[in-house]
C-alpha positions as CSV (number, residue, x, y, z in Angstrom):
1,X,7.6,17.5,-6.8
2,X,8.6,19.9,-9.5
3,X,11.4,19.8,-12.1
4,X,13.5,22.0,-9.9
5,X,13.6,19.9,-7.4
6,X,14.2,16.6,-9.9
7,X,17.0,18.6,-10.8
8,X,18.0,19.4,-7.1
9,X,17.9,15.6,-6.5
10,X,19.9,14.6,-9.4
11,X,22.6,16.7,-8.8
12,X,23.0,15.8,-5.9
13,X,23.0,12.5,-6.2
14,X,25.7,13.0,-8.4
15,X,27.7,15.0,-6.2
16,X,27.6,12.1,-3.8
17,X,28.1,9.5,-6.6
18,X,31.1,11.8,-7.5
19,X,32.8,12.2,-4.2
20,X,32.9,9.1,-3.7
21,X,34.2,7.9,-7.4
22,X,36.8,10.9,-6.7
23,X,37.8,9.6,-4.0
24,X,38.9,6.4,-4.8
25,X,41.6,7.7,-8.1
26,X,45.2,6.1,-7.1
27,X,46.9,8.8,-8.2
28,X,45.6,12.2,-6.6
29,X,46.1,15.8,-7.9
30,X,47.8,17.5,-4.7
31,X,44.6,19.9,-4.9
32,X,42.2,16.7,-4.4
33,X,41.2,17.4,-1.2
34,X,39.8,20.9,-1.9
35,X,38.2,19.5,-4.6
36,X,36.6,17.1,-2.6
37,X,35.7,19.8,-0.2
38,X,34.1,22.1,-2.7
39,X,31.9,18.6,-4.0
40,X,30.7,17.9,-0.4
41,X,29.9,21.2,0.4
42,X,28.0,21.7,-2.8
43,X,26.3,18.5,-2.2
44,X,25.0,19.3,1.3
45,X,23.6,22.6,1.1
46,X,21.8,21.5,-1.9
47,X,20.4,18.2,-1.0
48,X,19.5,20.0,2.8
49,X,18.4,23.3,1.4
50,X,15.9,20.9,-0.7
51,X,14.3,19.9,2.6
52,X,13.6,23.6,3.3
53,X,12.0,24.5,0.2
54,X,10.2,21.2,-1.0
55,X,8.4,19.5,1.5
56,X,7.0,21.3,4.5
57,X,6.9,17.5,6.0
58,X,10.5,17.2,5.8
59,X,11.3,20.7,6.8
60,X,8.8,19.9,10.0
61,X,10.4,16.7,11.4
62,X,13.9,17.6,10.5
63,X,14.5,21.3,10.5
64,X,18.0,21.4,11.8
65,X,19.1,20.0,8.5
66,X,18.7,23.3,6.7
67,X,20.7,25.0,9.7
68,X,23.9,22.3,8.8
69,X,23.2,23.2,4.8
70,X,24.0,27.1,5.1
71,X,26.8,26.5,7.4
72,X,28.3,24.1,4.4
73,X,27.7,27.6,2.0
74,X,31.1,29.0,3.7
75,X,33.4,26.1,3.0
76,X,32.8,26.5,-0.9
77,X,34.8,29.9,-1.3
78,X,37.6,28.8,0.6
79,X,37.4,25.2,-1.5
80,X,37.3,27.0,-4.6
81,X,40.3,29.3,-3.5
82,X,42.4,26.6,-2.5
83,X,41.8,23.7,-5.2
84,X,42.6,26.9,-8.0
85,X,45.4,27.7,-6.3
86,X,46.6,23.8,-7.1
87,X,45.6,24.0,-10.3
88,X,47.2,27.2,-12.0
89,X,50.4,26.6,-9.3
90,X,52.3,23.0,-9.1
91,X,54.9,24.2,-6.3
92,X,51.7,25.7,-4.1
93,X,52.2,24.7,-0.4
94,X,49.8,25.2,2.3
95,X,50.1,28.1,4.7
96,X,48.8,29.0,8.0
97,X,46.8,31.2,6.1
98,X,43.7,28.8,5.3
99,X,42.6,29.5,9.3
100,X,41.7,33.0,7.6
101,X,40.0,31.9,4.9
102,X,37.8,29.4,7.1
103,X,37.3,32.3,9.4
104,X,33.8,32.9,8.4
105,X,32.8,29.5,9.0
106,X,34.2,29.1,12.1
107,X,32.5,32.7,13.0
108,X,28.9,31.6,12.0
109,X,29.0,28.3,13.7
110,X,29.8,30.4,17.0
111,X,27.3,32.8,16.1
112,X,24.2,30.4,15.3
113,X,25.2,26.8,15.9
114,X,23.2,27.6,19.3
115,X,20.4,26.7,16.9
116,X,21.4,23.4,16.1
117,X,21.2,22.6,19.8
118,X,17.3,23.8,20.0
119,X,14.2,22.1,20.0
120,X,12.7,20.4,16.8
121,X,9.7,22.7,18.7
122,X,11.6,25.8,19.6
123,X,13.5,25.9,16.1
124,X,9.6,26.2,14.2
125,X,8.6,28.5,17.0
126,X,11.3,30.9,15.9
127,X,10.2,30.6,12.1
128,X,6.2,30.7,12.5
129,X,7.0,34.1,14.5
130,X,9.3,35.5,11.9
131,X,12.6,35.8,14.3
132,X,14.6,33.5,12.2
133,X,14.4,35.3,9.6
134,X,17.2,37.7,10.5
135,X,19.6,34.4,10.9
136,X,18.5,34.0,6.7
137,X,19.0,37.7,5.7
138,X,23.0,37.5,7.9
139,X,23.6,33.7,6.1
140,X,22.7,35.1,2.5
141,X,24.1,38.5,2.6
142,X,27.7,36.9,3.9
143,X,27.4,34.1,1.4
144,X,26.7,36.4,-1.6
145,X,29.7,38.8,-0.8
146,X,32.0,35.5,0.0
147,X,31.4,33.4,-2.9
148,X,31.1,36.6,-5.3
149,X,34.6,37.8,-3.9
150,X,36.5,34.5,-4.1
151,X,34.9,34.2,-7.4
152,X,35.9,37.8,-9.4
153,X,39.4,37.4,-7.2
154,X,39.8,34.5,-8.9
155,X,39.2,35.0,-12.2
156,X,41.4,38.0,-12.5
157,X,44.2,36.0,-10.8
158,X,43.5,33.2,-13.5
159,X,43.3,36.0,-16.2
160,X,46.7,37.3,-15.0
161,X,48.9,33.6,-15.2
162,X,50.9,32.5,-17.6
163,X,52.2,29.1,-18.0
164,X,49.2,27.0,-17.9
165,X,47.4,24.9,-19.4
166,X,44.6,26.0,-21.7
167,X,42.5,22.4,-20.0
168,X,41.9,23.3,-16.5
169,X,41.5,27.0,-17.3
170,X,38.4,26.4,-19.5
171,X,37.2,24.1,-16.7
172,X,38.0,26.2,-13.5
173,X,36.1,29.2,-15.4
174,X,33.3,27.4,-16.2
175,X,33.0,26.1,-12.3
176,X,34.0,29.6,-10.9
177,X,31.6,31.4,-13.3
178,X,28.2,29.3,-12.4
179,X,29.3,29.8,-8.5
180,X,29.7,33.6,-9.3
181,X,26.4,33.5,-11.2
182,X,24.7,31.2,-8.0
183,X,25.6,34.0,-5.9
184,X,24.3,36.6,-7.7
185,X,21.3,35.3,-8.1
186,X,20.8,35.2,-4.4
187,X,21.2,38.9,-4.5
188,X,17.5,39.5,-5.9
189,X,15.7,37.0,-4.0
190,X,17.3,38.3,-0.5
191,X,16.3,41.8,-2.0
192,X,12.4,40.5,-2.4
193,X,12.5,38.5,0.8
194,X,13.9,41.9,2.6
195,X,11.3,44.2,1.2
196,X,8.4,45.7,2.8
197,X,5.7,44.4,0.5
198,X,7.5,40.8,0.5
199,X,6.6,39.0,-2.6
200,X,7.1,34.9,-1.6
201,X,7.0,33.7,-5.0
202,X,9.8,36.1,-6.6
203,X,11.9,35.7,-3.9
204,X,11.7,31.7,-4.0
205,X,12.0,32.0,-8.1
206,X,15.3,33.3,-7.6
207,X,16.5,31.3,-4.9
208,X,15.9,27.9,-6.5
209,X,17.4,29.4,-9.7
210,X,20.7,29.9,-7.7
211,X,20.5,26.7,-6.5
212,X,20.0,24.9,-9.7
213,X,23.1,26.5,-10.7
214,X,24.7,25.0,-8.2
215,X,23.5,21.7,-9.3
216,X,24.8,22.3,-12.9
217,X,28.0,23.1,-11.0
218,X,28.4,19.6,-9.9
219,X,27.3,18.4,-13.2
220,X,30.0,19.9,-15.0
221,X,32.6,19.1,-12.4
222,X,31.2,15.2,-13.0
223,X,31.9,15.9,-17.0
224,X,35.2,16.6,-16.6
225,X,36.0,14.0,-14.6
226,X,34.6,11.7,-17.5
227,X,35.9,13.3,-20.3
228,X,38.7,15.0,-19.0
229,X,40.1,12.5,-16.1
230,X,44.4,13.6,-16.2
231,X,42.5,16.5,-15.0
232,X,42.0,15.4,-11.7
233,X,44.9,13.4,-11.3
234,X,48.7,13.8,-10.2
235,X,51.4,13.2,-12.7
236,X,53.7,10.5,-11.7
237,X,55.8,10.8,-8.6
238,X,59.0,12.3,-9.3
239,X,60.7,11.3,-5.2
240,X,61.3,7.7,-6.5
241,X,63.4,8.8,-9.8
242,X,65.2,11.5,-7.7
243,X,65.8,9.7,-4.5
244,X,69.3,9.2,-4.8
245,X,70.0,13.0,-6.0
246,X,71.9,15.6,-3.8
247,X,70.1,18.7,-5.3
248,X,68.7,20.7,-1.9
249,X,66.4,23.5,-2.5
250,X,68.5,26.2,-2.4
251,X,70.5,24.6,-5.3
252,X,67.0,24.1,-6.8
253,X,65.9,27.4,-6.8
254,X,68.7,28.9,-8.0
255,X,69.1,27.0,-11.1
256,X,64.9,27.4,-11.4
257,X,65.8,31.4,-10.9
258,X,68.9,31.0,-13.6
259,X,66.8,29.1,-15.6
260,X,63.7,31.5,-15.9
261,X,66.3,34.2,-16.1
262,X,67.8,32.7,-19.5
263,X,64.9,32.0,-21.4
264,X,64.0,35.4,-21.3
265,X,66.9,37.2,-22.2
266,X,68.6,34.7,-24.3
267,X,65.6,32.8,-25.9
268,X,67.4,29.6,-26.1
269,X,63.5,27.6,-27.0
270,X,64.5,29.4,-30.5
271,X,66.7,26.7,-31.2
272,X,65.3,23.8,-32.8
273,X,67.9,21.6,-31.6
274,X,67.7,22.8,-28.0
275,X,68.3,19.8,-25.3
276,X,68.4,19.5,-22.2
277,X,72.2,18.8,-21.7
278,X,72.6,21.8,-24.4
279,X,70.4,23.9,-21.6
280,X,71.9,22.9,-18.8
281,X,75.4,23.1,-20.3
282,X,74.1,27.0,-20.7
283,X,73.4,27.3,-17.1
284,X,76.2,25.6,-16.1
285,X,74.9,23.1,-13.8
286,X,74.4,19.4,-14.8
287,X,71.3,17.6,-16.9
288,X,70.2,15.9,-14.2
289,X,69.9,18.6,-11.6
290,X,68.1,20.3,-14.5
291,X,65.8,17.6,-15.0
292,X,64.7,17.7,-11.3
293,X,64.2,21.5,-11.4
294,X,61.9,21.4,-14.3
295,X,60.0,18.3,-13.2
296,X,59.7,19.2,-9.4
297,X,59.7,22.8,-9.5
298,X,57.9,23.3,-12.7
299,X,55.6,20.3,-12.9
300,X,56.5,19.8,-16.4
301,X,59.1,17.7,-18.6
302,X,61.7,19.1,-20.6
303,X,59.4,18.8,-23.7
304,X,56.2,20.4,-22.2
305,X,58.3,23.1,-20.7
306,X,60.8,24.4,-23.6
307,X,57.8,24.0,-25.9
308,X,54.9,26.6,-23.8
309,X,58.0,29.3,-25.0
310,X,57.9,28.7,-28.4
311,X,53.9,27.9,-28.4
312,X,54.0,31.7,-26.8
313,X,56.8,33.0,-29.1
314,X,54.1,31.6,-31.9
315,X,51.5,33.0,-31.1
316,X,53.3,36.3,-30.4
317,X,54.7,36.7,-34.1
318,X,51.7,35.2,-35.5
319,X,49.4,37.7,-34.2
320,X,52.4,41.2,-35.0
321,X,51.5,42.3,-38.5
322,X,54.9,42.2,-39.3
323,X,55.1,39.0,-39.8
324,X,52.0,38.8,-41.7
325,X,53.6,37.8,-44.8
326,X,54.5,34.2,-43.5
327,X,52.8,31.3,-43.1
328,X,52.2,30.0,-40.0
329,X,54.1,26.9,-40.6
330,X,57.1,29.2,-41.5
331,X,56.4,31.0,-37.5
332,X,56.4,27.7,-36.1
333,X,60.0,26.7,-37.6
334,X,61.0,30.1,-36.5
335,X,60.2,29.5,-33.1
336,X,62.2,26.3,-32.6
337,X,60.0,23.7,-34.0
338,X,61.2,21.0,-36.3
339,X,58.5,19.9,-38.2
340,X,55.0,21.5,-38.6
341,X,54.1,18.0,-37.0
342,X,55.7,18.5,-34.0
343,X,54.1,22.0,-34.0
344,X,51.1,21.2,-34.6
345,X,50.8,18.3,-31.7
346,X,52.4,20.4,-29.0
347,X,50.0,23.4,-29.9
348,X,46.5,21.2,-29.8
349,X,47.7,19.8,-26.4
350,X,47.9,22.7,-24.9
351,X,45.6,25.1,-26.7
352,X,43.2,22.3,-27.4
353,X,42.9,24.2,-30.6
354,X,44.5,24.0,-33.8
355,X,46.7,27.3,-34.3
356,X,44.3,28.5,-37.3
357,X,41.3,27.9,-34.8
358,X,43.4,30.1,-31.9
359,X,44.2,33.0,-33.7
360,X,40.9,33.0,-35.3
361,X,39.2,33.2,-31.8
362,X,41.9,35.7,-30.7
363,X,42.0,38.0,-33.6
364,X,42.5,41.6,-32.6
């Protein structure tokens, strides 16, 4: 047993370890499922792809275990997809849609789960003879173009949303970016394993380089959930403090659309002593109807909200040469802070960077 495959073992290990830690948190992010989905199916086509290329004795007695770890290589886009989706949008509701996305799954168990129903005998007849190999070169060349499609889809649509947090941006990255770099590692060992003069050892160097990104994937989903744990959990149910309100959704929408609409054009986050029955006195509706807008239909209280506008009005003047004459503690009063304090604490939550440290990194 080689390092690879230590490395195979622990992360799976800890995949399954973290599933079922995961699974057990009281108060679950609405994207937990996905999440779990996008752990399992990690888990399983690493652990049974290890079978395949570790131990001929395994691969021989249980071969049908490497069939069940490709299928689970098509439920880690669609995962991916949906648990982001969660993440950079609070309001996100499920559509009929995910039957599309779990199309290719559904088309590949059609199209070769006849070979889960074969013969231990009949399955290593078809590999000792070379006819399974075209079964391996239509698994990897979907998987590639899947995962590398989810993966540059989504980081362009992360790229291109505002009004999230800076924490589970860095994270999804950093999870999207080793999947995207898995697949494309694939790409040159299913070119060597396709080529005339085949060359067995390139084309297994690459594959079980993919795959041990794959295990660092899990690792650093595992990290997060240690260091990072609101992360991967739901903020406090807002139904029980709004149960006895009469806002319906069409009233909610409309103040969230009046709302939106205001702070745009009329920049009342400038204000230092903006609150919320000042805002909703604005908008005429009443603070408590606000409140439930902003905490239901936003995700955010009226603190986190109001204070992303003036962390982005900040940043704004901060970076125009204009205003390169004033401090940045003077920019922070002038976008409705009250003390560089209060600044300062609002901006590290959500930038996880001090403001010096931000602009630094983001210097034109």
């Amino acid at each position: 047993m080689n390092w690879l495959s230590i490395a195979f073992i622990i992360g799976g290990t800890q995949g399954i370890f973290l599933g079922v830690a995961l699974s057990n948190y009281s108060k679950r992010h609405p994207g937990h499922p996905f999440l779990m989905a996008l752990i399992w199916s990690l888990t399983i086509s690493l652990l049974l792809r290890l079978t395949y290329s570790e131990s001929d004795y395994i691969y021989l007695r249980y071969p049908h275990l490497t069939i069940v770890g490709d299928f689970a290589l098509f439920l880690i886009g669609p995962a991916l997809y949906y648990y982001t989706q969660f993440m950079i949008d609070k309001t996100y509701k499920l559509s009929r849609s995910i039957w599309l996305h779990l199309l290719p799954f559904f088309l590949f168990i059609l199209s070769f789960g006849y070979l889960l129903f074969l013969s231990r005998d009949e399955l290593l007849l078809l590999h000792s003879n070379g006819k399974i190999y075209p079964y391996y070169t239509t698994i990897f060349s979907c998987a590639i173009i899947q995962i590398t499609s989810y993966s540059l889809f989504l980081i362009r649509q992360i790229d291109g949303t505002k009004q999230i947090s800076k924490q589970p941006v860095a994270y999804l990255k950093i999870i999207i970016y080793a999947l995207l770099t898995t697949a494309l590692c694939w790409i040159p060992g299913h070119l060597f394993s396709c080529l005339p003069s085949f060359n067995p050892f390139l084309s297994n160097l690459f594959y079980q380089i993919s795959f041990l990104l794959m295990s660092i994937s899990i690792f650093i989903i595992g990290l997060y959930a240690i260091r990072m744990p609101e992360i991967f959990r739901a903020k406090p149910d807002q139904t029980e403090k709004y149960q006895h309100s009469y806002l319906d959704e069409h009233k909610a929408q409309v103040i969230k659309s009046q709302l939106l609409q205001l702070l745009a054009t009329q920049t009342p986050y400038l204000d230092a002593n903006l609150s919320l029955p000042i805002l909703a006195k604005m908008l005429n509706t009443n603070q408590v109807y606000l409140s439930q807008v902003i905490n239901e239909q936003l995700g955010k209280s009226f603190h986190e909200f109001i204070n992303e506008y003036r962390i982005q009005h900040f940043i704004e003047k901060a970076q125009h040469p204009n205003y390169s004459h004033l401090t940045l503690q003077a920019i922070a009063l002038e976008s409705g802070f009250k003390t560089k304090a209060s600044f300062y604490k609002a901006f590290k939550k959500k930038m996880l960077q001090t403001p010096a440290q931000y602009l630094k990194s983001h210097s034109k």
